[in-house]
N, C-alpha and C positions, 0 to 999 in steps of 0.2 A: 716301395714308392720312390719316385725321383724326387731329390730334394734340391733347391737350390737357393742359396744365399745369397745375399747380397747387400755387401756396406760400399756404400759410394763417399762417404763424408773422410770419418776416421781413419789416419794412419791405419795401416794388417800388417800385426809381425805374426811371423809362422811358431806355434806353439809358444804363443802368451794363452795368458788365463782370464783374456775379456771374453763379453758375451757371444760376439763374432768369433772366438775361438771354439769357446768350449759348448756351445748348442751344436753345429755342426760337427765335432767329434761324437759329441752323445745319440747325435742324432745316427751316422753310420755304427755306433755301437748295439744300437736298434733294429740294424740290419736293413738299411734306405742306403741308394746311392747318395751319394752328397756330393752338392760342386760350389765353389766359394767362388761369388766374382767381386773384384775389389778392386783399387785402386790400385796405380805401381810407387806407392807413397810405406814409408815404414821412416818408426822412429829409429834415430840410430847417435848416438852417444848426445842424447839431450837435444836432441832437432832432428826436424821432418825433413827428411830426403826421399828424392827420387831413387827407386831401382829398376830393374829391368820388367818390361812388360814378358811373361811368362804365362806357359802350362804347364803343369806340374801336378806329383800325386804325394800328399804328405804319408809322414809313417805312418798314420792309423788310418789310411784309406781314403783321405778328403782329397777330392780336387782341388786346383787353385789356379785361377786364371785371373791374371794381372793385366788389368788396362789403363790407356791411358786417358785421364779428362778429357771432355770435352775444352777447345778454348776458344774460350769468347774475346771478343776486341777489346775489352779493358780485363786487365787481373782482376778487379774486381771483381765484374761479375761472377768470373771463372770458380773466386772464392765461395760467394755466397752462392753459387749454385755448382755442386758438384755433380757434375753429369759425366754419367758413362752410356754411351750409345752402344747397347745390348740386345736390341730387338732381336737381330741374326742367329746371335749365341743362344737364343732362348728357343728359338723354331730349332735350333739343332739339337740341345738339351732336352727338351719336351716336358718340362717338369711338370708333376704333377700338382706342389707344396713348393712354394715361394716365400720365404720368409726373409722380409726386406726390414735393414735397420736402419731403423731413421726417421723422420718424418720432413726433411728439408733438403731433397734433391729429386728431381724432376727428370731422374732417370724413372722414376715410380711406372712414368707416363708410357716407357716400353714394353713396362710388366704388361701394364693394362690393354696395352694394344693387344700382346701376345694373347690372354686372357679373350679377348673381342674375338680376334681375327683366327687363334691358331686352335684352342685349348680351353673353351667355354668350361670345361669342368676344376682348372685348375684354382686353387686355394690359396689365396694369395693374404697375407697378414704381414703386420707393422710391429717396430718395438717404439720406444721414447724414450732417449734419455735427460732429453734438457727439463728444468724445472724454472721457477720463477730466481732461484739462488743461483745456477751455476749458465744461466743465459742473461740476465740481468746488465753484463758487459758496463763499462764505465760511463761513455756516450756524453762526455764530456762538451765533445764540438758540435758545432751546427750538423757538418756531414755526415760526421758517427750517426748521429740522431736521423737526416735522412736516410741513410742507409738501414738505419734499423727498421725503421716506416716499413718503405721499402720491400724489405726482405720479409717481415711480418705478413703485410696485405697480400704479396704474391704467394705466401706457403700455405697460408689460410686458402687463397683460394682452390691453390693445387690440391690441398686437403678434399676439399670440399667436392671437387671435379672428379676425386677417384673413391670417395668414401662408398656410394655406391657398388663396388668392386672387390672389396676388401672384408674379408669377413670379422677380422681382429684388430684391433690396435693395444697393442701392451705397453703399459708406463710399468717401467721397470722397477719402481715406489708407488705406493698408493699416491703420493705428492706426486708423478709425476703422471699416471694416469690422469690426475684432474688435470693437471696441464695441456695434456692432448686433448680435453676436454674444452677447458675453458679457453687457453689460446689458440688451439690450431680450429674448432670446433668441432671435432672430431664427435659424434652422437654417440649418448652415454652408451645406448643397446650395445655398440659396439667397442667398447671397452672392457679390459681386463688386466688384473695385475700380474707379469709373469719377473717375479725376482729374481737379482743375480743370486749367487753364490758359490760355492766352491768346488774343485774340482775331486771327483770323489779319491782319484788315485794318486789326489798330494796327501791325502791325510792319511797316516797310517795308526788306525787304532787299536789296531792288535798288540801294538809295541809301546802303547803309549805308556803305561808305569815305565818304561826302559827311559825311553826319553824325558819326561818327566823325570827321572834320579837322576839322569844324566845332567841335563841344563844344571838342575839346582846345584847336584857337587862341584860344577863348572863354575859358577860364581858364588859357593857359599852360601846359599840357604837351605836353612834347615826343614828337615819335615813337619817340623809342626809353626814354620811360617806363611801367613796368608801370603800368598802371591799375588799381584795384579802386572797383568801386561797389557800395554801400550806400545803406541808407534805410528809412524807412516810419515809423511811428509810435515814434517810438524815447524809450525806458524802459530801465531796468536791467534787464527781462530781456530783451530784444535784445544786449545784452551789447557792443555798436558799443563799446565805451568800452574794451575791450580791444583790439579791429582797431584804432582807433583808437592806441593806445597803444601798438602793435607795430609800425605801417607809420611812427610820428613815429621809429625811427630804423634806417630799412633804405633805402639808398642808393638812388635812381632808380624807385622806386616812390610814385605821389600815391592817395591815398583820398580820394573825390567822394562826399561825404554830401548826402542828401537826405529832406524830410521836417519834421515838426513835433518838437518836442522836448517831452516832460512837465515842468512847471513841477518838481517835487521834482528832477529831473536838470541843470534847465539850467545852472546856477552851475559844476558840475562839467565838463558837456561843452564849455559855453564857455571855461572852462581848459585842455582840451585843446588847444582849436581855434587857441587865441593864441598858447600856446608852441611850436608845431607849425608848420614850415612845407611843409608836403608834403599838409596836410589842408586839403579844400576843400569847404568846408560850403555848399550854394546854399538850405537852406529848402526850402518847401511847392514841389510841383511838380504841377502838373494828370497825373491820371492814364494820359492817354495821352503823354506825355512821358515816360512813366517807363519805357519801350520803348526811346525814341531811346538813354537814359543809359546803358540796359543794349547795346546797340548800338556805344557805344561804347567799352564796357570789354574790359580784356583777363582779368579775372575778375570777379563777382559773389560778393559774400561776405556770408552772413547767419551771422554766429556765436550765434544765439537761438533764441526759440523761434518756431515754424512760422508762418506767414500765408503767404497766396496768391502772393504775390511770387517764394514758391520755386520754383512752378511758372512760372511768367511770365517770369522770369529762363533758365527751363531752354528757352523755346518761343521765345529768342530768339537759340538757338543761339551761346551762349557757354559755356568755362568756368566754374564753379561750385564755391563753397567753403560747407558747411553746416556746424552742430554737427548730430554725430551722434545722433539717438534713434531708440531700438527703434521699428519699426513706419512708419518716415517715409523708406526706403531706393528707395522709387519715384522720388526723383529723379537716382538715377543711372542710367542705364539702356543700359549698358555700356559707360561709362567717361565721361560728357560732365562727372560731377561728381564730389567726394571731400569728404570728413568729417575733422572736428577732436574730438576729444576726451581731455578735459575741456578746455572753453573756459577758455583763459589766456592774456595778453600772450606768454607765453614760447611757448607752443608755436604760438599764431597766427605768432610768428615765421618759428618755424619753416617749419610748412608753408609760408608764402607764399615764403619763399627755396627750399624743393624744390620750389616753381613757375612761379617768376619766369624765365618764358623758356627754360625746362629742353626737356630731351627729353620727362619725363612732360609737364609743359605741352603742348605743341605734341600730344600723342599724346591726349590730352584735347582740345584745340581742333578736333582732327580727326573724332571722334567727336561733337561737339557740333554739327559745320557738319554730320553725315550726316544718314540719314532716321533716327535711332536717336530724334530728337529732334522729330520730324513729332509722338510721340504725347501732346505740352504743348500743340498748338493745338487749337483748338476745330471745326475743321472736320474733325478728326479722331474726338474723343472723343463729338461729336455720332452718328458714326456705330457706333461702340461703343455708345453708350444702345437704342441700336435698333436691337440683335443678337436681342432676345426677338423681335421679330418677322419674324424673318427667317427 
């Protein structure tokens, strides 16, 4: 089957482990051509820059053609509507399965054409990533606030104009499903949840007791200390500073943080980190390292709010400890994880001693090591995407 991708919004770096990455690898894993069309946008030492518009074939077989925006007579617009004029590329490619991520650019409208005019049988499906948290924006001024209007009423509508067309819409969280729902109005029939998670050929679990002895002789714990790891970009609302604050005094238990710390935070989490001897802070960590870390824990605890990590952490078949929010219950999936709420030093306590080596524990670890937890990799959820065409 021809497959073809397409992210118009998001920076595309070549071999990251977003969803735009790694479906389109899994996808020619499957034995489908693949061809990525994107932007000539990539992050590059903490800011979005332009690179060259290109065609190109990555190492594991994906194409990659690199365009450039549409531009409209104010940047504005330019921003809140990322358009790549694709129509041509798409009567050349002839895809059969179109899998478009995003739900707010108005390149959609070439799919559809294509679909109309070239390839009535062609398959064409949505992902979502914004949610009512991480689209929420500040909108402090008059104009922000127009602008949000704005950009809402026209994506709704554009929604609305090609639902008919589209046989999927995936929110990448049950929370964010409803969103395509309830904001974009995207009709329930046609909704479904397709989760991120990890990439199968970062985690190595053949090796995992190695690595596992390894980490721990590496900073000093012992085997019969409960580990938890943590990390990622950590801020007050990651909430580390209470796990933190709960494991400095619960016996035979280390917390292995990982990660950059937000300058407003650091003063404070560095005070933890000094009076604390049981906390073990290592900094920034290359991204696929953060496999092994989780590899070597006897829980994974993010007490904040959501990024990808939840999943990542769940596809590496360990124990897991979340704060609880409505809509985000996809990472337990029957029994591998469990929820804290309201996040507090006191009750993080708590839970981590109701799991510290317990019966629940172990009956949790048992479910996490099953196939309960196959459906956090990517060679998994690849073939989920591409159930419309089955």
């Amino acid at each position: 089957m021809r497959i073809v991708h397409i992210a118009p919004n998001a920076p595309y770096n070549d071999y990251w482990g977003y969803q735009d990455n790694l479906l389109p690898k899994y996808h020619k894993k499957l034995g489908h051509d693949v061809t990525v069309l994107t932007t000539n946008t990539i992050h590059k030492d903490g800011k979005i820059v332009e690179t060259d518009c290109a065609d190109y074939v990555l190492n594991d077989g994906v194409r990659v053609i690199r365009l450039n925006k549409k531009k409209y007579f104010h940047r504005t617009l330019t921003a809140l509507n990322s358009r790549l004029l694709i129509y041509d590329l798409l009567k050349d490619l002839n895809p059969d399965f179109v899998f478009f991520h995003g739900l707010v650019s108005t390149t959609i409208l070439d799919v559809i054409d294509y679909k109309k005019k070239i390839n009535p049988n062609c398959i064409i499906v949505q992902d979502n990533h914004l949610d009512y948290y991480n689209n929420s924006g500040l909108q402090k001024d008059i104009k922000s606030k127009i602008i949000k209007l704005f950009s809402c009423c026209f994506f709704r509508y554009t929604n609305r104009k090609v639902a008919p067309y589209i046989s999927k819409v995936y929110g990448v969280t049950p929370w964010r499903k409803d969103y395509a729902e309830n904001y974009f109005k995207v009709p329930k029939t046609k909704t479904d949840v397709l989760i991120m998670g990890a990439d199968d050929e970062h985690i190595d679990f053949e090796n995992q007791e190695v690595i596992r002895n390894t980490i721990r002789r590496k900073f000093g714990i012992g085997s019969d200390d409960f580990l938890i790891v943590t990390g990622g970009k950590i801020d007050k609302d990651k909430k580390i500073h209470f796990l933190m604050q709960a494991c400095k005094t619960i016996d035979k238990v280390k917390l292995l943080v990982f990660g950059n710390v937000k300058d407003d935070f650091k003063e404070e989490f560095d005070n933890i980190v000094a009076e604390s001897k049981n906390i073990i802070y290592i900094g920034w960590i290359a991204s696929n390292e953060v496999y092994d870390y989780f590899l070597s824990a006897d829980l994974v605890c993010f007490p904040g709010t959501h990024s990808v990590m939840w999943e990542q952490a769940c596809a590496c078949k360990v124990p897991c400890l979340f704060e609880h929010w409505d809509g985000m219950e996809h990472v337990n999936n029957g029994g591998n994880s469990d929820f804290v709420f309201p996040v507090t030093q006191e009750l993080l306590k708590k839970k981590i001693e109701e799991l510290k080596f317990t019966d629940k524990y172990f009956e949790m670890k048992k479910i996490a090591k099953s196939d309960k937890t196959n459906i956090y990799l990517y060679s998994k959820i690849a073939e989920k995407s591409l159930e419309c065409a089955q």
